[in-house]
Backbone as ProteinMPNN parsed JSONL, in Angstrom:
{"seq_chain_A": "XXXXXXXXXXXXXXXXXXXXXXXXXXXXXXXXXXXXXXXXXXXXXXXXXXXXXXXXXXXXXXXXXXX", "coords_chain_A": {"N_chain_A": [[-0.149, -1.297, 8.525], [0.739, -2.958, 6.343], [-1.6, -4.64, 5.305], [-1.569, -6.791, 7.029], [-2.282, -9.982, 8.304], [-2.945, -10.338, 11.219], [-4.143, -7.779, 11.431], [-6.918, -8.014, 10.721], [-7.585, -9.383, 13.116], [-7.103, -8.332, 15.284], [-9.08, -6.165, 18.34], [-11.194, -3.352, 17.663], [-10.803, -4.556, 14.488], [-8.659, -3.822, 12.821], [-8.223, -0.791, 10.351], [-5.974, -1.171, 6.824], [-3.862, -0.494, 4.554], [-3.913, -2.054, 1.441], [-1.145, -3.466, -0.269], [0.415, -3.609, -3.685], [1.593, -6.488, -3.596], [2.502, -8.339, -5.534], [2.811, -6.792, -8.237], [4.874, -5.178, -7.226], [7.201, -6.983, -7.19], [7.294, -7.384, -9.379], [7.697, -5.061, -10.967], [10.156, -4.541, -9.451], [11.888, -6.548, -10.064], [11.731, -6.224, -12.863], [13.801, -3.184, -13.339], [15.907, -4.074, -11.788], [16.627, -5.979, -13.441], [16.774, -4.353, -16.26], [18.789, -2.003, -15.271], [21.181, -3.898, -15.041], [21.833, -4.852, -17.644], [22.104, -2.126, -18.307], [24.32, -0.306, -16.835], [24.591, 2.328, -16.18], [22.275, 3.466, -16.599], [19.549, 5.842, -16.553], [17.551, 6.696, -13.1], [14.054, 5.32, -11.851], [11.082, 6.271, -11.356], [8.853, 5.055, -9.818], [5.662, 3.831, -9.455], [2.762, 2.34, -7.65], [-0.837, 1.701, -7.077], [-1.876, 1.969, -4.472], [-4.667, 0.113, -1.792], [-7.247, 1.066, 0.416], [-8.453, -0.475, 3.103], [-10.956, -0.498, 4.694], [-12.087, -1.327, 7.59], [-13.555, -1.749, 11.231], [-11.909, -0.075, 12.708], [-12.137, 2.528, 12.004], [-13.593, 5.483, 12.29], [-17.343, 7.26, 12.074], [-17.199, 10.303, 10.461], [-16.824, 13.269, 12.059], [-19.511, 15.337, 13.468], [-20.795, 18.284, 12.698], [-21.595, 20.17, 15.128], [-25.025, 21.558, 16.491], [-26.301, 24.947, 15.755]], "CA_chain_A": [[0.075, -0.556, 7.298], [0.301, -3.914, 4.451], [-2.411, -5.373, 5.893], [-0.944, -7.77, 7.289], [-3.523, -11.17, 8.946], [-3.46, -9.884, 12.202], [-4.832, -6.385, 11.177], [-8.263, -8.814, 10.9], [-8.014, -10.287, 14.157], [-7.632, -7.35, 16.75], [-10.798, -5.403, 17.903], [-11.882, -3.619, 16.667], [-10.318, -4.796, 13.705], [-7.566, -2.358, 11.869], [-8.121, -0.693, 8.945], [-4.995, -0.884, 6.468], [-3.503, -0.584, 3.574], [-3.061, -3.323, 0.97], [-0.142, -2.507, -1.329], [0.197, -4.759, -4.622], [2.853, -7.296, -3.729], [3.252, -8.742, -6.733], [2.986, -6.028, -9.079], [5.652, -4.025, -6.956], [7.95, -7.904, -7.182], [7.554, -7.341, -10.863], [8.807, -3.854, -11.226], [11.76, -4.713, -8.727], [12.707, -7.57, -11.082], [12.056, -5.343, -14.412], [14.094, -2.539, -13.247], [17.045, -4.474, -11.779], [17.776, -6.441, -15.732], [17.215, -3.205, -16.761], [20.15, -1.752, -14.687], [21.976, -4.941, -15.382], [21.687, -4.472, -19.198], [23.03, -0.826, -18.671], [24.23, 0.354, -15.095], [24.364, 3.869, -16.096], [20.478, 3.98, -16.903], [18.563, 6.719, -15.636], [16.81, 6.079, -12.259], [13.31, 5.55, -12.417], [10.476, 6.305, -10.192], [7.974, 3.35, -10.181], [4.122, 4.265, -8.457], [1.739, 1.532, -7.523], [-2.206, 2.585, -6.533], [-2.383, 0.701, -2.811], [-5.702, -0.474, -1.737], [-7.407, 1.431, 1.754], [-8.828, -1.657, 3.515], [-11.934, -0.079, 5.983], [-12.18, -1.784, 8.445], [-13.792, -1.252, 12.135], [-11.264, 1.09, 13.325], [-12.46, 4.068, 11.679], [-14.739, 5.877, 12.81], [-17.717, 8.2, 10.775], [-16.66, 11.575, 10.215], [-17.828, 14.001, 13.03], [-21.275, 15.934, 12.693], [-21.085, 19.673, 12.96], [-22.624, 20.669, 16.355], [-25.757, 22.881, 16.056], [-25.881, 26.452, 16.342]], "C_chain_A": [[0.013, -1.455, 6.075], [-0.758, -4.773, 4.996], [-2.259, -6.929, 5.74], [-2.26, -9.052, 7.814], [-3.747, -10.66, 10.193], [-4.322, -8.793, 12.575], [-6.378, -7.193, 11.438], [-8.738, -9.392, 12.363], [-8.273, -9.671, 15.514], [-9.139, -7.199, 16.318], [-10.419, -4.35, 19.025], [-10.64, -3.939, 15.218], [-9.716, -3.302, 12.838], [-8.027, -2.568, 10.575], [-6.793, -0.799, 8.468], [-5.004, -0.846, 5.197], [-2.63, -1.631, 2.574], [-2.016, -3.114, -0.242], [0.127, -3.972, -2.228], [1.517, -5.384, -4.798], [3.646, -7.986, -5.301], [3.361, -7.625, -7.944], [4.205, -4.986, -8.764], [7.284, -5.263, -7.069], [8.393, -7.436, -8.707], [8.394, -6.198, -11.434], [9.916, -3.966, -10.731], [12.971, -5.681, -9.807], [13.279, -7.191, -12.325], [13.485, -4.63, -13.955], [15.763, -3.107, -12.515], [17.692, -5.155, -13.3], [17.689, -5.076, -15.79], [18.212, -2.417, -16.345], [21.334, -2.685, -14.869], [22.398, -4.76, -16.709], [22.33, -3.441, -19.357], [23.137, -0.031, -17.746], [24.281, 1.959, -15.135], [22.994, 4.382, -16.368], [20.006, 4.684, -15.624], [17.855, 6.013, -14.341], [15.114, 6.099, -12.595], [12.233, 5.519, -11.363], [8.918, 5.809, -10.702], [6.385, 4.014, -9.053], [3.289, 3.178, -8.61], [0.815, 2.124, -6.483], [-2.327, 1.241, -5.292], [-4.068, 1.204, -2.801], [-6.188, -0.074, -0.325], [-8.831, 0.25, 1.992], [-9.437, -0.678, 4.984], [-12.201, -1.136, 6.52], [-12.931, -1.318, 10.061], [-13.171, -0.198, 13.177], [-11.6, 2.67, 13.052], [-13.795, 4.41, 12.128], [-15.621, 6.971, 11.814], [-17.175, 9.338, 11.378], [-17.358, 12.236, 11.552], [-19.052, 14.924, 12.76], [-20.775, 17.352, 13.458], [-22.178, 19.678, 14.423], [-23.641, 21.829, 15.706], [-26.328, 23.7, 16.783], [-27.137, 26.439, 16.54]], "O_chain_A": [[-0.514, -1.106, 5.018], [-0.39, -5.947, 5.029], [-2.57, -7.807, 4.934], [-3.375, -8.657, 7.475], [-4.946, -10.464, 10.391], [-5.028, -8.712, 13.581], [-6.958, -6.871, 12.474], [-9.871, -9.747, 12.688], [-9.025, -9.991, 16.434], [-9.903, -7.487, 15.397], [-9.909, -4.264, 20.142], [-9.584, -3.307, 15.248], [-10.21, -2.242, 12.455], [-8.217, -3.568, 9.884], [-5.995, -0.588, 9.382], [-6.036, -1.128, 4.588], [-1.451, -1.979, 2.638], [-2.414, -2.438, -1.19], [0.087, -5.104, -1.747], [2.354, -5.119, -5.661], [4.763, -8.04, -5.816], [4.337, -7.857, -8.658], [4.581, -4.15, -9.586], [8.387, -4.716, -7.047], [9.536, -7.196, -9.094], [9.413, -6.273, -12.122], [10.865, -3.551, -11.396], [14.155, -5.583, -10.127], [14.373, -7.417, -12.842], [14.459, -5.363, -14.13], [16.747, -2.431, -12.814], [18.715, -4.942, -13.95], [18.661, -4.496, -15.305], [18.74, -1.94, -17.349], [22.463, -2.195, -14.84], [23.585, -4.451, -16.81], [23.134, -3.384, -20.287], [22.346, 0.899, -17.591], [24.019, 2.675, -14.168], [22.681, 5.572, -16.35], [20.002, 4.43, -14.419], [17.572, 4.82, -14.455], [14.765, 6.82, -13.529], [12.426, 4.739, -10.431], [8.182, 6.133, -11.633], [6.493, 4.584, -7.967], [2.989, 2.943, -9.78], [1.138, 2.747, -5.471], [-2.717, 0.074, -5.32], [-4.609, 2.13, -3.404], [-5.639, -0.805, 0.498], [-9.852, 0.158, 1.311], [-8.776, -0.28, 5.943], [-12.626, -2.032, 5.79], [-12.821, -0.093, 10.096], [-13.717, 0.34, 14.14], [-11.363, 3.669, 13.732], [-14.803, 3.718, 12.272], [-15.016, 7.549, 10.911], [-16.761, 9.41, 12.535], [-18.37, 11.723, 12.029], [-19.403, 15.1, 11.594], [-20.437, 17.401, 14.641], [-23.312, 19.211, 14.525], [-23.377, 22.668, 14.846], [-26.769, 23.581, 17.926], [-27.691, 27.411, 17.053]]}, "name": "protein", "num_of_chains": 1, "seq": "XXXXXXXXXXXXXXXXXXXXXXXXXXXXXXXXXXXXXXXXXXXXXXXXXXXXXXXXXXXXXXXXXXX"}
């Protein structure tokens, strides 16, 4: 699922998902001062765009059989 090093090494190799470590470090950091600064602050709901890492595990789509 964080595409981790081993995801590369099975086989066929896993697809996964790379999720943006540091950009999700950064919000953790923001958002704790900011609770620090004023513990009654609103909660706040934080979204980072992860990254789908194809890989040999997937397979193509299936083909309509024909009629």
């Amino acid at each position: 699922f964080d595409n981790i090093q081993e995801t590369r090494l099975l086989t066929p190799p896993l697809s996964s998902i790379d999720v943006p470590r540091v950009d999700m470090a950064i919000a953790a950091v923001d958002l704790l001062v900011k609770h620090m600064n004023n513990p009654l602050s609103a909660h706040e709901l934080i979204q980072l765009q992860p990254v789908l890492v194809v890989r040999g595990s997937l397979a193509a789509p299936p083909q309509p059989l024909p009629m």
